[in-house]
C-alpha positions as CSV (number, residue, x, y, z in Angstrom):
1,X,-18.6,7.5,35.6
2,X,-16.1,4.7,34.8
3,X,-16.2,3.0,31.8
4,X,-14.7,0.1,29.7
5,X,-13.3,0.7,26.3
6,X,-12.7,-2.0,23.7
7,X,-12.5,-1.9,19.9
8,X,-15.3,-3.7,18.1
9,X,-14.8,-6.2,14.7
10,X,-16.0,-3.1,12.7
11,X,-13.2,-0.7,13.9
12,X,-14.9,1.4,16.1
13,X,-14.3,2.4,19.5
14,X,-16.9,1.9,22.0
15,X,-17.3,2.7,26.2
16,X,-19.6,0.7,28.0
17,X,-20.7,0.7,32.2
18,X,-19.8,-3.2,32.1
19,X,-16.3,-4.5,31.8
20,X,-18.5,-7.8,31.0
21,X,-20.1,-6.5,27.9
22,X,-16.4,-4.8,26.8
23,X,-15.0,-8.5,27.2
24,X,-17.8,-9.6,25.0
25,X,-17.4,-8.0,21.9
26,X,-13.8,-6.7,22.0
27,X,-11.6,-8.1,18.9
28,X,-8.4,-7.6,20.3
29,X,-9.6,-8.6,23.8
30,X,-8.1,-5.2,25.3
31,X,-10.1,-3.4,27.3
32,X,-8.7,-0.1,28.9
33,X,-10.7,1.9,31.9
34,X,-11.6,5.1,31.8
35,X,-13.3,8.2,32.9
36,X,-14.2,9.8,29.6
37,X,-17.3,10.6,29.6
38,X,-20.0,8.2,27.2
39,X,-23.3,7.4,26.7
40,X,-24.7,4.7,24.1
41,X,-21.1,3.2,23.4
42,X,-19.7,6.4,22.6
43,X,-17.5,9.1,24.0
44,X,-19.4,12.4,24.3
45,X,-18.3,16.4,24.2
46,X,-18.9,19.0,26.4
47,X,-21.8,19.8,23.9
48,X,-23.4,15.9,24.7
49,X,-22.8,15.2,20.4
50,X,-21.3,11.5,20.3
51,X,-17.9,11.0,19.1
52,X,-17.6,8.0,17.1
53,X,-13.8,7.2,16.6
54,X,-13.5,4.5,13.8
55,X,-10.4,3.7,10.9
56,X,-8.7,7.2,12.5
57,X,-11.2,9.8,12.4
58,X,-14.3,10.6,14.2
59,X,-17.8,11.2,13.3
60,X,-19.8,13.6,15.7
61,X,-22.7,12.8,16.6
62,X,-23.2,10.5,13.6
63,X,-21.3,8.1,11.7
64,X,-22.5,9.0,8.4
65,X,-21.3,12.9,8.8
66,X,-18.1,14.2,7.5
67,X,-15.2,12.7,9.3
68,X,-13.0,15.4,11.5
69,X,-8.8,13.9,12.5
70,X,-8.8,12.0,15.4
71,X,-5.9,14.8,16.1
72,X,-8.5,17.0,18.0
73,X,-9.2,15.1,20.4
74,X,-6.5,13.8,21.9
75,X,-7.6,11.9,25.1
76,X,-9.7,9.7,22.4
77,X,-7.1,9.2,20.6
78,X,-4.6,7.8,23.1
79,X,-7.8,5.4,24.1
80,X,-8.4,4.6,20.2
81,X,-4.6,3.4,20.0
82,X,-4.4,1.6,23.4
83,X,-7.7,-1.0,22.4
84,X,-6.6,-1.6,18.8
């Protein structure tokens, strides 16, 4: 399913179904399509764990877990750096 990304005022990296809702609450006002998959805002694995991407890292699954390098997952990160 296509999505909208867009970086919100906290930081973080969401993908939403409407490119209306991405104009909405993007800071930066870029908003990049895509095809990665999401659910709730978020980017998800091949497991279905969120990936929160936010200040560099990611949180999986929840954004008050241990942060893992943005590094791993590189699709996300070349999203993450196109809406900032």
């Amino acid at each position: 399913m296509i999505g909208y990304a867009y970086m919100s005022k906290s930081g973080t990296l969401h993908i939403v179904d409407k490119r209306s809702d991405a104009e909405e609450f993007s800071v930066s006002g870029k908003i990049v399509e895509t095809d990665l998959p999401h659910r709730g805002g978020y980017e998800i694995d091949a497991a279905g764990e969120n990936l929160i991407a936010e200040d560099g890292v990611v949180h999986i699954d929840d954004a008050h877990a241990a942060p893992v390098s943005l590094d791993r997952f590189p699709e996300l990160k070349a999203l993450y750096e196109q809406v900032k």
